[in-house]
C-alpha positions, 0 to 999 in steps of 0.5 A, a space after each residue: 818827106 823827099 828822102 821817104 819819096 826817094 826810090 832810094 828809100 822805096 826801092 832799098 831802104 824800106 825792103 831792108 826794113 820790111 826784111 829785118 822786121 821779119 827775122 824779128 817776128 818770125 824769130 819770136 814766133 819760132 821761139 813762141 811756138 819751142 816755148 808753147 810745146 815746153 809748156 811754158 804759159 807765162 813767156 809764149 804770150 808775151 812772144 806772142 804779143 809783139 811777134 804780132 804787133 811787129 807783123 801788123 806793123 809790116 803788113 801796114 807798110 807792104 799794103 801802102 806799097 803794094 806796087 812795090 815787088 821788092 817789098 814782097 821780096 824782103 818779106 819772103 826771104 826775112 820769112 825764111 832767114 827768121 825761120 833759121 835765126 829762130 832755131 839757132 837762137 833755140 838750139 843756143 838757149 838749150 831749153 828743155 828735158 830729153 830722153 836718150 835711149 842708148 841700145 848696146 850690141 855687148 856688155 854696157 857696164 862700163 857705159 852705165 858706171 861711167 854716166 852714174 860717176 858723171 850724175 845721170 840718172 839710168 834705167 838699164 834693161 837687158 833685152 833681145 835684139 834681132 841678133 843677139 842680146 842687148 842691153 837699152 839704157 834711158 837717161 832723162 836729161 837737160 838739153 844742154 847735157 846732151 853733147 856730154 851723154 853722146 861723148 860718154 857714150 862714144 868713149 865707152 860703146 861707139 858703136 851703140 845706137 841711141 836716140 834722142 826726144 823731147 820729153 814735155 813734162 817730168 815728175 822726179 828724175 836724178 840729173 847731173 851733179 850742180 857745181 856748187 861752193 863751199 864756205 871756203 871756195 872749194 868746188 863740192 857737187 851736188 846731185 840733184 832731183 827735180 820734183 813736182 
């Protein structure tokens, strides 16, 4: 009972508590909300639940010590550290489907062999820009893949523009080939569909 009078638990101990019990709750809540937009039913609750039940928990502590202005202080900045450990701990999972729309200002045909050899799916269509001709290709892909797209595209038309969204639901598409092994070890690749 004397340590949790001490100020040193008062003044150092229970702020850094308070502080890292918001990175966890707000980094779930981050999560949660990345997990309700990708239409994930199942996971958001559970999130949902101890993000809450770690939120009541704090807000207890701060309200027995609400003379205490460190408290307030390690609730902000777990708020705002857990906001960033949040996104980072998404943008590593790498959840969901994207659309990249690449506009090129030439010919794309080496840019549309090349993401055919590497198993993306494209929709190619000549148009007409404010200049001259150009051709817009789409490609709908897993989140992971992205950096491998933007590669391709840099190798073969560094100069296109594309651009890149979430795309919440999609009913068929063609994505990149799966690693899979045969009987004897050997690597065969494998395209593959999703569907409904």
């Amino acid at each position: 009972m004397e340590f949790i009078d001490s100020n040193l638990f008062t003044y150092f101990i229970l702020p850094l508590l308070i502080f890292l019990s918001r990175i966890i709750d707000v980094s779930i809540g981050t999560l949660r909300i990345i997990f309700v937009s990708r239409g994930h039913k199942f996971i958001a609750p559970l999130l949902g639940f101890f993000e809450v039940l770690v939120w009541i928990i704090v807000i207890g502590k701060i309200m027995q010590n609400l003379n205490n202005f460190a408290c307030y202080f390690a609730y902000a900045a777990g708020f705002a550290t857990g906001n960033y450990i949040g996104m980072l701990i998404e943008e590593k999972l790498a959840i969901g489907i994207m659309i990249i729309r690449i506009i090129t200002q030439k010919n794309a045909s080496l840019l549309i062999n090349s993401l055919n050899d590497s198993g993306y799916g494209i929709t190619s269509i000549d148009a007409h820009g404010s200049k001259e001709d150009v051709n817009i290709i789409y490609t709908i892909v897993q989140r992971h893949d992205i950096a491998d797209v933007i590669n391709i595209i840099k190798k073969f038309n560094p100069k296109a523009f594309y651009s890149v969204e979430d795309v919440k639901f999609v009913n068929e598409g063609v994505f990149p080939f799966k690693r899979k092994y045969n009987k004897s070890g050997m690597n065969i690749f494998m395209r593959w569909r999703r569907g409904k």
